[in-house]
C-alpha angles and dihedrals in degrees: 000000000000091000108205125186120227139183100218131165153221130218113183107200102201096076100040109116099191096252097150089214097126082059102049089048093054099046095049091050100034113020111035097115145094114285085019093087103110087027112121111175083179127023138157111227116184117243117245096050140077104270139217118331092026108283099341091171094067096095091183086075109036101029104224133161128003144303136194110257108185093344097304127090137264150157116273090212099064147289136248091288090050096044086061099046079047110040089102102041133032119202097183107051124107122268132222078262099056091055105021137243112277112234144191142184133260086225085169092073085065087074109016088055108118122240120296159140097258135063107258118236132213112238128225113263129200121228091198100050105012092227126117123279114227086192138018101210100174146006144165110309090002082153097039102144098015092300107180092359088184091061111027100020096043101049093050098135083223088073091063091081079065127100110230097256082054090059099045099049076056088066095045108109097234091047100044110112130153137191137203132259122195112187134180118157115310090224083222124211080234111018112194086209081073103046090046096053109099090195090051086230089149121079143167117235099238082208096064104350093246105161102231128183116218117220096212096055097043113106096175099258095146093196086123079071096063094037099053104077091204089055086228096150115070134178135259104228086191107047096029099236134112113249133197149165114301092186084241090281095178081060101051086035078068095046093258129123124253108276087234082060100032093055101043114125101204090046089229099153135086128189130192140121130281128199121213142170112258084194082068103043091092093036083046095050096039091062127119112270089250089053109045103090086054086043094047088044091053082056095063117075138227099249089197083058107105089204083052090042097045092046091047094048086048086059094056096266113146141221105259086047094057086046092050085052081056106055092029112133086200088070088050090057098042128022096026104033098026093211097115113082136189118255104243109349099177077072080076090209094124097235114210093204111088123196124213094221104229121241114268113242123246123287111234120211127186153254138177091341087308115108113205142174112287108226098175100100116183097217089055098231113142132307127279090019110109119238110240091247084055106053127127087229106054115231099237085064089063098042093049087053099039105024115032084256095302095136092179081073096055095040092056094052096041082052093058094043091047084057096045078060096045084050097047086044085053102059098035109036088019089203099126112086122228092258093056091041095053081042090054099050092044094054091045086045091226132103142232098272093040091048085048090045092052094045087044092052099037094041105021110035131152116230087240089051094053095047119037103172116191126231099252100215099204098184095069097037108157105230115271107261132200105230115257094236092050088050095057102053114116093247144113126016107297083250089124119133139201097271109237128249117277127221 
């Protein structure tokens, strides 16, 4: 049992407002500067729709993550051979189209302008080429809240799971519904973004398993771009060098959230450690697609466990960590109550950020003209809350986000949330009768003190209970390893070299 520590987190959906502050606050911290422009570390993208960059989840275009060749795994963007007949040209990576061109104002003309009949306007200016642009054709949440659905929802890659009836009830006014989806790099437990760099610029902290990319290494490859699925490195067109997300590590090295997770209005985020098994992470990513969330939660350990603890202690990991595991919100979501999910599993990357899916609003049904809440749910379980098989949202939409497109799995954990809300309506409207209520907690296989714990986490934390940052103890920092899956993909160069230790 190889025990790694990792800062992992927790977004739970259905309280994101679309604020976009975790956003602002990044940018203004991290990517303010020249060549940064397009660069959003974080961003909220509204589901359906394509995303940010366009359509970043269609890995037949852009290559990312891993697949199974001959029952072992691999990167689906190349091996070693096709590193070298690549190294100077990438076909899948990302244009400026794909992202957009950053653009500012000649706001001098507002006041420069000479004399006239007419109002002066300030022209698009590129930050690229410094030329006008006749037309601005794209930009960061151009389809926030289902802007230009022809174009952005209806092209989401996870509707194509849908049979065509399915896709058209999506666009009917009364049935048309979004979420929001705030994504940063997922820090995975086998980021593709490692494997694919032939400089091995890209490295795992073996202390709290942040994927970091180090500026000296880095030779502009850009090959990290294609092998991360969520297209969450992105390249420096000034300096020269690939940037990504660093989870804000001077900031938990103080004992502080990320900003992305210390300004968010709707307090959707948690953050905690999780302890896995290192020995798993192959036998985790090779499993079947509807295998791989139970595989990925075998790979995370009981921190109360002495055989976990012992093992953990023997690789370095101290004690404050292990506490940290203990008291990690992150462990409750995921691994005890079953109800946080990866983004994209089927990506096999092993992502260490877990989403909490949102509940799916009401399906409406008519009647005389007059549509109406449908009350009738086929499960029974309480009235005005919508059976799974007649939500807005299908089904087979969530499960191809959130479960590699087991819907069993979903369905499992909307079934319990649906019964943390028929136990909070018990005891405040007091409107749902015992025999709905035992019904309720049978068919969301939890109980009345778990569905408490979980309203009580996700409505009622502590600031303390949604962040537990973890001392950092720097001075006995483990040295920062490559993982081993990672280490034995037939890519780059060999050049690899024992990453130095890290204080």
């Amino acid at each position: 049992m190889n025990i790694r520590a990792q800062v992992s987190m927790v977004f739970h959906l259905d309280k994101c407002i679309g604020c976009h502050t975790c956003s602002i606050a990044c940018k203004n911290i991290w990517t303010d500067r020249k060549g940064t422009e397009y660069m959003w570390w974080n961003n909220v993208e509204t589901k359906p729709g394509t995303g940010y960059p366009t359509r970043w989840e269609d890995q037949k275009k852009y290559k990312g993550g891993f697949e199974k060749k001959n029952g072992k795994l691999s990167l689906k963007l190349q091996g070693r051979t096709g590193a070298l007949g690549n190294i100077f040209y990438n076909p899948n990576l990302p244009s400026m189209d794909d992202y957009y061109e950053p653009w500012t104002y000649d706001y001098g003309h507002l006041f420069d302008a000479p004399e006239g009949d007419d109002q002066p306007t300030a022209r698009a200016i590129s930050l690229v080429t410094g030329k006008v642009m006749d037309t601005i054709e794209s930009g960061p949440n151009w389809d926030d809240d289902l802007g230009g659905s022809p174009v952005y929802a209806e092209n989401d890659i996870n509707l194509d799971e849908l049979s065509e009836e399915e896709r058209e009830q999506l666009s009917e006014v009364e049935r048309m519904t979004f979420f929001y989806l705030p994504r940063i790099c997922n820090h995975c437990a086998n980021p593709g973004c490692v494997a694919a760099c032939p400089a091995g610029a890209l490295y795992k902290r073996g202390e709290d398993g942040i994927v970091l990319l180090s500026q000296e290494k880095c030779r502009a490859w850009r090959m990290c771009i294609s092998g991360c699925p969520y297209k969450k490195t992105y390249f420096n067109w000034s300096t020269g060098k690939s940037e990504k997300c660093i989870l804000c590590y001077p900031r938990i090295e103080s004992g502080q959230p990320p900003a992305c997770f210390h300004s968010c209005v709707g307090r959707i985020r948690y953050l905690g450690v999780l302890l896995y098994d290192a020995d798993q992470i192959e036998k985790a990513a090779s499993a079947e697609d509807a295998d791989l969330v139970e595989a990925q939660r075998a790979m995370i350990q009981d921190p109360f466990d002495p055989a976990v603890i012992a093992a953990a202690k023997a690789n370095g990991i101290p004690d404050n960590m292990i506490t940290s595991a203990q008291k990690s919100p992150v462990y409750k979501f995921v691994k005890e109550w079953k109800i946080a999910l990866p983004l994209h599993a089927e990506f096999r990357t092993l992502p260490m950020l877990f989403y909490v899916p949102p509940m799916m609003p009401v399906l409406a049904k008519s009647k005389d003209g007059i549509y109406e809440v449908d009350q009738s749910g086929s499960d029974g379980l309480a009235p005005l809350l919508s059976a799974l098989d007649k939500a807005r949202v299908p089904i087979k939409f969530m499960a191809r986000l959130f479960s590699a497109g087991n819907t069993a799995i979903i369905e499992e954990v909307y079934r319990k949330l649906i019964t943390v809300r028929i136990h909070r309506r018990s005891a405040e409207v007091k409107d749902v009768s015992q025999a709905e209520l035992e019904k309720a907690y049978v068919s969301g296989k939890t109980n009345p003190e778990e569905a408490d714990a979980i309203f009580r986490l996700t409505a009622l934390p502590t600031y303390e209970e949604r962040f537990v940052v973890p001392d950092m103890s720097r001075e006995l920092a483990v040295e920062a390893t490559v993982l081993p899956l990672a280490n034995k993909q037939e890519t780059g160069f060999g050049f690899r070299k024992k990453p130095e230790r890290r204080f």
